[in-house]
C-alpha positions as CSV (number, residue, x, y, z in Angstrom):
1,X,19.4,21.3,28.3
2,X,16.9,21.7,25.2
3,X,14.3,18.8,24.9
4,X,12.4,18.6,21.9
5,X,8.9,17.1,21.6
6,X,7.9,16.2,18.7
7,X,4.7,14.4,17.2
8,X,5.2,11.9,14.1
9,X,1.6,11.4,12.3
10,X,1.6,7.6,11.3
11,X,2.7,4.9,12.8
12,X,4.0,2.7,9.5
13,X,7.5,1.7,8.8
14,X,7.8,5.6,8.0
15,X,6.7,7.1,10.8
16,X,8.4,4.3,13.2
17,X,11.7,4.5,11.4
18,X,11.9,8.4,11.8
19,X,11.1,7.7,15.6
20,X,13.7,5.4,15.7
21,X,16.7,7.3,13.9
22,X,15.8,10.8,15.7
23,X,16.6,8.6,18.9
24,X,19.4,7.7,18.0
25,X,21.3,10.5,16.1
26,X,23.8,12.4,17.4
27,X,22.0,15.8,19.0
28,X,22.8,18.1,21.8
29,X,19.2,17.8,23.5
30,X,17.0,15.2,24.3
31,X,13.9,13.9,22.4
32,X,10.8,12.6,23.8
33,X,8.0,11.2,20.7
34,X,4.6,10.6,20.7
35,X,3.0,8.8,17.6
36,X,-0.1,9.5,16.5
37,X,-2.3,6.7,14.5
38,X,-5.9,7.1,13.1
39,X,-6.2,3.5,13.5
40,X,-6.3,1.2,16.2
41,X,-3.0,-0.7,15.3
42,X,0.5,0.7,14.5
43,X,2.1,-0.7,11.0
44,X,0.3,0.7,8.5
45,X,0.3,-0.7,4.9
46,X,2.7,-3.9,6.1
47,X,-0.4,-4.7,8.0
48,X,-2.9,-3.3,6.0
49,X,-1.4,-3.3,2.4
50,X,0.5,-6.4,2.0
51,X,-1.1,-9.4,1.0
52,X,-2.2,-12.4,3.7
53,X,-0.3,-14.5,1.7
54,X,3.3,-12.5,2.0
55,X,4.1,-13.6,5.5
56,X,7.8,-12.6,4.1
57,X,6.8,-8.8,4.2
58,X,5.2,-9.0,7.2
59,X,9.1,-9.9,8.9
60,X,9.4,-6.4,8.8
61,X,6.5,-6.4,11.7
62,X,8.9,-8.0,13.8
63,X,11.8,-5.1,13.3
64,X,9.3,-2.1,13.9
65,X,7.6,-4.1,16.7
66,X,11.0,-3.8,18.2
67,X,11.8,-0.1,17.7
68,X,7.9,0.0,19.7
69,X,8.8,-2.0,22.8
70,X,12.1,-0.7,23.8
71,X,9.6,2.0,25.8
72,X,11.0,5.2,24.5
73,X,8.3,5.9,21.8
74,X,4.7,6.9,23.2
75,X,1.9,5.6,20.9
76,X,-1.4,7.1,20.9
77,X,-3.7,4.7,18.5
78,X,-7.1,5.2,17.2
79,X,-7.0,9.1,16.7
80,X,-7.5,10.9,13.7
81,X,-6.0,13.8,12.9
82,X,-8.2,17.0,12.2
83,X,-10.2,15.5,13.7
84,X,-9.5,14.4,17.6
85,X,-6.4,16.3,17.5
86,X,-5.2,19.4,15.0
87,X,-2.4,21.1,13.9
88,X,-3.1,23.1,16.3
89,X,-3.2,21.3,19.0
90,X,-0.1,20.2,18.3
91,X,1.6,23.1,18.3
92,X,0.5,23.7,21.3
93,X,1.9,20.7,22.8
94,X,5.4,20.2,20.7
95,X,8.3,21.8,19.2
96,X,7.7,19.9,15.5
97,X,6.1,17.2,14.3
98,X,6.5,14.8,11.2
99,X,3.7,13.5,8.7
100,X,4.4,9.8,7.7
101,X,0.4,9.2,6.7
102,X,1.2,7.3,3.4
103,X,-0.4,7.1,0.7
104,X,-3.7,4.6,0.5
105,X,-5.7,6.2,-2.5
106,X,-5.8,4.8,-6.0
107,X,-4.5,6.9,-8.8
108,X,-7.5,7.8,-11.0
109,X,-7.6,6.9,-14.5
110,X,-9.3,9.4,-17.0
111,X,-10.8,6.6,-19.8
112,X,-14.0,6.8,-21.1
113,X,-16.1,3.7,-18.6
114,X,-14.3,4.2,-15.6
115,X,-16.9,4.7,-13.6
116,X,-19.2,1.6,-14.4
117,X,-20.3,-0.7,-11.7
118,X,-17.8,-3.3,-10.9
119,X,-14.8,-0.8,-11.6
120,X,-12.4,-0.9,-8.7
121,X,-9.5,0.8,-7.1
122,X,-6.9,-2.0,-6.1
123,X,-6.3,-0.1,-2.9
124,X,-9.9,-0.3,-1.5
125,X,-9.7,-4.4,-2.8
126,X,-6.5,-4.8,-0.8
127,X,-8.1,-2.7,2.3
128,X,-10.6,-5.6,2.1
129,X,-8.4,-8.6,2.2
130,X,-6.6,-7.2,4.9
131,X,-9.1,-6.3,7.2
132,X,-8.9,-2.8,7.4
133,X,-11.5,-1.6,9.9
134,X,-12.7,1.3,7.8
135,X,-14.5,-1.2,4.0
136,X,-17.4,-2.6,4.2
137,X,-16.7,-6.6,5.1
138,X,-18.1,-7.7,2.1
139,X,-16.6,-7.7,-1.8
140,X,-18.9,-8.4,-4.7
141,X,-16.7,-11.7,-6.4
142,X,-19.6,-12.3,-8.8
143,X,-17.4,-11.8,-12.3
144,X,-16.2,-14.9,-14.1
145,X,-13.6,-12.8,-16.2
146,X,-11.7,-9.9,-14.5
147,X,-9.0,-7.3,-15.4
148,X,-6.7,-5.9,-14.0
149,X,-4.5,-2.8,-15.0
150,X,-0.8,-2.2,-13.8
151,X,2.8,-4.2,-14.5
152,X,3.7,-3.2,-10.8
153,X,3.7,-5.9,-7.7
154,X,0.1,-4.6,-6.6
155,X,-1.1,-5.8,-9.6
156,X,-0.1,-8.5,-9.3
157,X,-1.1,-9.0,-5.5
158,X,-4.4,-8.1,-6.8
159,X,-4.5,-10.8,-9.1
160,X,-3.2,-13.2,-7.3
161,X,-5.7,-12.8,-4.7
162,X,-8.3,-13.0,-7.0
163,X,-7.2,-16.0,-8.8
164,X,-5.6,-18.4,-5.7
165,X,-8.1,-20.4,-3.8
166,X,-9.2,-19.3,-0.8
167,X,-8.3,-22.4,1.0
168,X,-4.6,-22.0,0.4
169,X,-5.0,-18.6,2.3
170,X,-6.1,-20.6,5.5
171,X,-2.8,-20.9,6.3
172,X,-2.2,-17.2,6.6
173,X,-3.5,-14.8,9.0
174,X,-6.8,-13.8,6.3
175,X,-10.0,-12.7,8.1
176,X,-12.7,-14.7,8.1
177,X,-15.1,-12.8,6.2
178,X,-12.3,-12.2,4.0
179,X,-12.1,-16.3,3.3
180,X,-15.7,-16.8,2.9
181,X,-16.0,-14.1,0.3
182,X,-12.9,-15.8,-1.3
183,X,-14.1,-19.3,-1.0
184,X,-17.7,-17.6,-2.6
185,X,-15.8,-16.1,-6.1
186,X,-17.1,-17.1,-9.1
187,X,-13.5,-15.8,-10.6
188,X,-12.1,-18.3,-13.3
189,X,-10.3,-16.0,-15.5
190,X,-8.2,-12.9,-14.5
191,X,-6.9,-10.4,-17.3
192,X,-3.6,-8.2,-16.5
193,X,-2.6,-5.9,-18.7
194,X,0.6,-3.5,-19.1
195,X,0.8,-0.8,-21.7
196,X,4.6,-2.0,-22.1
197,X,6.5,-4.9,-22.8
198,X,8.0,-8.1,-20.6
199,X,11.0,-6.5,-20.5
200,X,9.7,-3.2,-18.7
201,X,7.4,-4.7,-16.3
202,X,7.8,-3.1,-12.6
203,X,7.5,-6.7,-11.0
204,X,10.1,-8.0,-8.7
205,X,10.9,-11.5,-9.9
206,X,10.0,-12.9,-6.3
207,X,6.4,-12.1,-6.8
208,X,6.2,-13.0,-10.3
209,X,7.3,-16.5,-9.5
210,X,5.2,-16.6,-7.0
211,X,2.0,-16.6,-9.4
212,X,3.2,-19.6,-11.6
213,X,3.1,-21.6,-8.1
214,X,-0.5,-21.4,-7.6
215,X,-2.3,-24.2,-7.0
216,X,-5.0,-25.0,-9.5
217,X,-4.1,-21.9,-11.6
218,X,-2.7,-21.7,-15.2
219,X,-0.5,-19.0,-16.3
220,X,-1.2,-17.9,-19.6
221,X,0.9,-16.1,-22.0
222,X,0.8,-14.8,-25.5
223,X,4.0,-15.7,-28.2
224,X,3.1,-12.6,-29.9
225,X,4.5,-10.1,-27.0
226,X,7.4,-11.7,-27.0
227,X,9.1,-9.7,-29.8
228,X,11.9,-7.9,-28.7
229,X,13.4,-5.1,-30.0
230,X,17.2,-4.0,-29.4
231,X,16.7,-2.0,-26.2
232,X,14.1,-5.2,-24.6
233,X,17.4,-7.5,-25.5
234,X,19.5,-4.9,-23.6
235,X,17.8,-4.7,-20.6
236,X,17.7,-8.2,-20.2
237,X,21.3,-8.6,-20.7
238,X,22.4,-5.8,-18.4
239,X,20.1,-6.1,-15.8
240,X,19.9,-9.1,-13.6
241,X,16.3,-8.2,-12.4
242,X,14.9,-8.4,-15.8
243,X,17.0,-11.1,-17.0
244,X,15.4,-13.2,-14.4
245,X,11.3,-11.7,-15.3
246,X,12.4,-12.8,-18.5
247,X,13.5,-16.5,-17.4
248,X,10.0,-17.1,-15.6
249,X,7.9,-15.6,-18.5
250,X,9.8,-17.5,-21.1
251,X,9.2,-20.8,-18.9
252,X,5.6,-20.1,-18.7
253,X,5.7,-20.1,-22.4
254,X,6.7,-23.9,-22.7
255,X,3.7,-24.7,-20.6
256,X,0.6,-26.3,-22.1
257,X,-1.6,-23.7,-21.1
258,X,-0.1,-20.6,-23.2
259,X,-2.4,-19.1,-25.6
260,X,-5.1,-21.4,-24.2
261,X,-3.2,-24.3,-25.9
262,X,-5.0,-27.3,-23.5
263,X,-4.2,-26.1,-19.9
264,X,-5.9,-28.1,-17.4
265,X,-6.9,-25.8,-14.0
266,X,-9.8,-24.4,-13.0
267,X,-8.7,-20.9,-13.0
268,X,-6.7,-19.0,-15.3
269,X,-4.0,-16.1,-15.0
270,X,-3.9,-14.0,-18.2
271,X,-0.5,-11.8,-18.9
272,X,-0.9,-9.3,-21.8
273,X,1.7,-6.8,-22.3
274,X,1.7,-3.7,-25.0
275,X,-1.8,-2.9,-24.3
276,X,-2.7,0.3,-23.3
277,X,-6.4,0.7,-21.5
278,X,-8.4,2.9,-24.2
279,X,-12.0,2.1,-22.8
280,X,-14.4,0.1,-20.3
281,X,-17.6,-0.7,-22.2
282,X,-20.7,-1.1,-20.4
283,X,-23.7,-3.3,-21.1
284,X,-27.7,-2.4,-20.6
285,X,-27.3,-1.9,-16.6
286,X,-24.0,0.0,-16.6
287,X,-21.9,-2.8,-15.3
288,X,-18.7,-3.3,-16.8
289,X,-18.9,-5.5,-19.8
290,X,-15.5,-5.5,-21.6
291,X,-11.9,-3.9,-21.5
292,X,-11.0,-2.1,-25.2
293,X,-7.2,-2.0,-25.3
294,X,-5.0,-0.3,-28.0
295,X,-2.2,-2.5,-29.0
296,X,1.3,-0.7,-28.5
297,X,4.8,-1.3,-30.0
298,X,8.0,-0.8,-28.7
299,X,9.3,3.0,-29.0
300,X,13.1,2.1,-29.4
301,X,13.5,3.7,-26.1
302,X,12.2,1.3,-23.7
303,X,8.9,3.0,-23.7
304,X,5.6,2.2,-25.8
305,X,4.1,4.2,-28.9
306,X,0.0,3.4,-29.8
307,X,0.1,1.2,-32.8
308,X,-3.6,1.9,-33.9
309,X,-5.1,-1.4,-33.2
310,X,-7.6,-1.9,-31.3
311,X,-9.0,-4.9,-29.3
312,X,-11.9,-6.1,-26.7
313,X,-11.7,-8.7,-24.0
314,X,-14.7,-9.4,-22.3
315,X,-14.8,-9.0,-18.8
316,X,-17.4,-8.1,-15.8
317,X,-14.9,-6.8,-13.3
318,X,-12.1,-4.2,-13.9
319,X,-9.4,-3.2,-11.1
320,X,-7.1,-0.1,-11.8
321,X,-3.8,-1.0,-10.2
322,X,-1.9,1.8,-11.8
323,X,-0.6,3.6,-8.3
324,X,-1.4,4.5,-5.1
325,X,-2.2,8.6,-3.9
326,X,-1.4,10.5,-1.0
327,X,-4.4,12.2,0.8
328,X,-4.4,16.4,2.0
329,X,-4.7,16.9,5.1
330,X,-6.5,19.8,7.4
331,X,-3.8,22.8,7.7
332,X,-0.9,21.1,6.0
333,X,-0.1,22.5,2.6
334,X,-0.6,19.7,-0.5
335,X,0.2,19.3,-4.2
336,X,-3.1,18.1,-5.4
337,X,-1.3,17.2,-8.7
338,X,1.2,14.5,-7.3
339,X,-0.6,13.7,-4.3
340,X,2.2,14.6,-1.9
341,X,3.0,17.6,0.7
342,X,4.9,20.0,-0.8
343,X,8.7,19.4,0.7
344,X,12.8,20.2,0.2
345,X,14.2,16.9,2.0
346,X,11.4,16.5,3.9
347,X,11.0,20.0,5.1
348,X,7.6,21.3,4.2
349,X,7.0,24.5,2.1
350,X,4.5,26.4,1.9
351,X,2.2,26.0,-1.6
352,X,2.2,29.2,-3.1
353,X,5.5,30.7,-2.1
354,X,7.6,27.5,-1.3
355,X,8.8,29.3,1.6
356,X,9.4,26.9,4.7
357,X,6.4,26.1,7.2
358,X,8.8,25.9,10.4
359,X,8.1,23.2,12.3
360,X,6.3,21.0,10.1
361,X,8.1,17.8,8.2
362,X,6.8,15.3,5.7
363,X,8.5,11.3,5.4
364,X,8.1,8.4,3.9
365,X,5.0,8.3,0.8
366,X,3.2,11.6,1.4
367,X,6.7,13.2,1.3
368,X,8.0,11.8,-2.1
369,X,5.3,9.3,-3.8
370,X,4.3,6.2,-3.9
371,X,7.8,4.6,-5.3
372,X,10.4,2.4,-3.5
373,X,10.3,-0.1,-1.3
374,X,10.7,-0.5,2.7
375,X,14.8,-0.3,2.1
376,X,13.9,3.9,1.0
377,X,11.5,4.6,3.8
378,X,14.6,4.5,5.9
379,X,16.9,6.8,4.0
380,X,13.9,9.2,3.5
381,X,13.8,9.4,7.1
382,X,17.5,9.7,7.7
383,X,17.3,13.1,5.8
384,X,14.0,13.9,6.7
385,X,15.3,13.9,10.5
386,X,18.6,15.7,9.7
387,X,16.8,18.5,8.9
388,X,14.7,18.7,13.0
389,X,17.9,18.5,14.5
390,X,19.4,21.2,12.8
391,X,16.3,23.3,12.4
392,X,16.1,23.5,16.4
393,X,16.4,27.6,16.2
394,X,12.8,27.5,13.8
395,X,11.3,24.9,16.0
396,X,8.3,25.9,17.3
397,X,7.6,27.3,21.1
398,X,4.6,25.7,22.8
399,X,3.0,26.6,25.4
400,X,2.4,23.3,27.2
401,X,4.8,20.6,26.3
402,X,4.3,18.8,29.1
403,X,3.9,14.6,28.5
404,X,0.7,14.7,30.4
405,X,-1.0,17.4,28.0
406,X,-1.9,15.2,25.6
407,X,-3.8,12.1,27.0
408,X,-5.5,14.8,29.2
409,X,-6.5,16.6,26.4
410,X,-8.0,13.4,24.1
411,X,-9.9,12.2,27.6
412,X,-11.9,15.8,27.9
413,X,-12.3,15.3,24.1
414,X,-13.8,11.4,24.7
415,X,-11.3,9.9,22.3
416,X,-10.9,6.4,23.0
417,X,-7.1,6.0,22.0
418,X,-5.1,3.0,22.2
419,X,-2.0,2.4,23.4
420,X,1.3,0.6,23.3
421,X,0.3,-2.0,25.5
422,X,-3.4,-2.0,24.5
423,X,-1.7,-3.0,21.1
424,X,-0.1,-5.6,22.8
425,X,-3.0,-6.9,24.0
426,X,-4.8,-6.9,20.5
427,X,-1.8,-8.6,19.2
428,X,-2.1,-11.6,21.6
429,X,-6.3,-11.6,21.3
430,X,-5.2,-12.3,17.1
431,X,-2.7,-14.9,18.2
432,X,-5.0,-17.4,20.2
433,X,-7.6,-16.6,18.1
434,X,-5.6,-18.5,15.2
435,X,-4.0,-21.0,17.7
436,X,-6.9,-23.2,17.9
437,X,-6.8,-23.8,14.0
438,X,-3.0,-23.7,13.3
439,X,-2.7,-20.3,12.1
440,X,-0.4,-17.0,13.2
441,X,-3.3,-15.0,13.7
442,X,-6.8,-14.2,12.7
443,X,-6.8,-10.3,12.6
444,X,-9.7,-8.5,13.8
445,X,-11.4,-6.7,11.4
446,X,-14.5,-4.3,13.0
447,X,-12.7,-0.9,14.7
448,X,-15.3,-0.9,18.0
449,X,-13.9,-4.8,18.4
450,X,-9.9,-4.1,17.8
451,X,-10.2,-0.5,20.6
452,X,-12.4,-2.8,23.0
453,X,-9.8,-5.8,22.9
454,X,-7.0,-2.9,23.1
455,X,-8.5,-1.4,25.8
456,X,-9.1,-3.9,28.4
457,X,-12.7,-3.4,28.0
């Protein structure tokens, strides 16, 4: 009987959930997976790209870690690939392998200012708050006014974690440099802005809510974006999801605080909508010292048409939450233009010729984009894997596929991998380092601290 080996690169929801469908399709040979992870922990962005404060999201820790611990998954932690291991190296050692390495770059955005100081990606400001190992531990909160650019739920993670206090996060499993810089801001006023109107915003209504609850924080809103033309009174009608946005946004209008009218906390949350990002000015030290939008109008489509105007709101901080972007990595084709690897269902062609690459399989974000939500990672997988089961005669032949190859082969190389139960032990380190103050966790933040704890050592 035919066993196939195959390596998945990433160990988030995509990369587990393609593990854990493969093992349990119907096939006529048997599977054995390892799972390779640049860093220490498995999970990727629902540990390191959901907020502290979404304990929610981070349920779906509890469904992976169980996929993990039935035993039939091998996880080798802490290696990066083209770097410790290659392509390869890997097919050397397998009959296929799957890329599910995500997407954790910020789209660029090509507007005159973009580059002043104090001009962030929101991906490298949510790397921070969640303790990735690989930012600096330290974010420059100095701005009293900050905007932020994107209608999607990043955005509004992003803003939300820069206008909540930072003791309501104490709670939650935050790091602790990650509170102290918090509990440091000098943040009272936070700017989003959306080129389109309240009816097209990419929200869910669960997170929108959420931002009218925070404690100490006034939502503000403007009457004059709330204008709706035939197809914003459509959607709203035929679409439950934007009927609700609508509800909260229209209830936020009622409050005292819209258009500044008398609200009383010390922070505030600014909505503007039809107000498309033109420039970032700049003052004498080439800091960021205002946002100049244009203000847009309705297209009759749904979509937004420049109306002309322009208009400045001062700010010292600017955050660019407009999409995430997948990185190219060594050996495997990539289309530098969407950020993805170059696919047909998840089977990877070759750039130039769009032939197939045999053996090599793309999932999850790097396969189709930053879009959907955990619910598509799974379906993505489904076909991703349909296609290395019935690809078994291109598969490729190696010449050592033996189980032991590969943690022989990272020891003569000195990488100091973790493992499934070095995770384990990393997990329960976090635990009872929160128990003592009431909290699920304190994560640990420094890499050389998570593969020592991992480790045993």
């Amino acid at each position: 009987m035919t066993k196939l080996r195959l390596a998945i690169v990433g160990a988030g929801p995509a990369g587990i959930y393609a593990a854990d469908i493969l093992l349990k399709a119907e096939r006529k040979f048997d599977v054995s997976i390892d799972l390779f992870e640049q860093l220490p922990a498995p999970y990727g962005l629902v540990r390191y790209g959901v907020a502290p404060d979404h304990p929610r999201i981070k349920g779906i820790i509890t469904a992976l870690r169980d996929v993990l611990d039935r035993g039939d998954i091998r996880l080798f932690g802490n290696v990066r690939f083209g770097e410790d291991i290659t392509l390869d190296d890997l097919k050397r050692h397998y009959h296929a392998v799957i890329f599910a390495t995500g997407a954790i770059r910020d789209t660029s955005l090509d507007i005159p200012g973009i580059d002043a100081v104090g001009s962030y990606g929101a991906a490298d400001y949510v790397s921070w708050f969640d303790g990735h190992p690989d930012v600096p531990r330290e974010w420059p909160l100095d701005a009293e006014s900050v905007a932020v650019l994107g209608n999607g739920n990043v955005a509004l993670d992003v803003s939300r974690m820069l206008a909540k206090h930072a003791e309501d996060l104490l709670v939650t499993e935050v790091p602790e440099n990650v509170y102290e810089g918090l509990a440091a801001s000098a943040v009272t006023d936070v700017h989003v802005f959306g080129r389109r109107g309240p009816a097209q915003v990419k929200f869910t209504p669960l997170e929108l809510r959420e931002l009218g609850e925070l404690r100490d924080v006034d939502m503000v809103v403007y009457d004059e974006d709330f204008d709706y033309d035939e197809a914003a009174r459509d959607a709203i009608a035929s679409n439950k999801q934007v009927m609700v946005i609508d509800r909260i946004l229209q209830s936020w209008r009622k409050r005292d605080s819209v258009n500044n009218a008398g609200g009383t906390a010390s922070r505030r949350l600014h909505l503007h909508f039809w107000a498309k990002p033109v420039e970032v000015r700049k003052d004498d030290q080439g800091r960021v010292a205002a946002l100049v939008y244009e203000r847009t109008k309705p297209d009759g489509q749904g979509g937004a048409i420049g109306t002309g105007e322009l208009r400045e709101v001062p700010v010292q901080a600017l955050y660019r939450a407009i999409g995430y972007f997948g990185s190219p990595l060594p050996g495997v084709p990539f289309d530098k233009k969407h950020g993805v690897i170059p696919n047909r269902e998840g089977q990877v062609l070759a750039k130039d010729s769009n032939e197939r690459v045999p053996g090599v399989y793309a999932t999850g974000w790097i396969k189709r984009g930053p879009v959907g939500l955990i619910g598509h990672t799974k379906s993505d997988a489904m076909e991703t894997v349909r296609h290395v089961i019935n690809d078994q005669g291109s598969w490729w032949h190696p010449e050592d596929p033996s189980e032991e190859a590969i943690p022989a082969l990272l020891a003569q190389r000195g990488v100091a991998w973790t493992d499934l139960d070095g995770w384990h032990r990393l997990d329960e380190h976090e635990i009872a380092l929160g128990a003592p103050h009431e909290r699920a966790r304190v994560k640990v933040v420094p890499r050389e601290e998570m593969v020592r704890v991992s480790r045993g050592e």
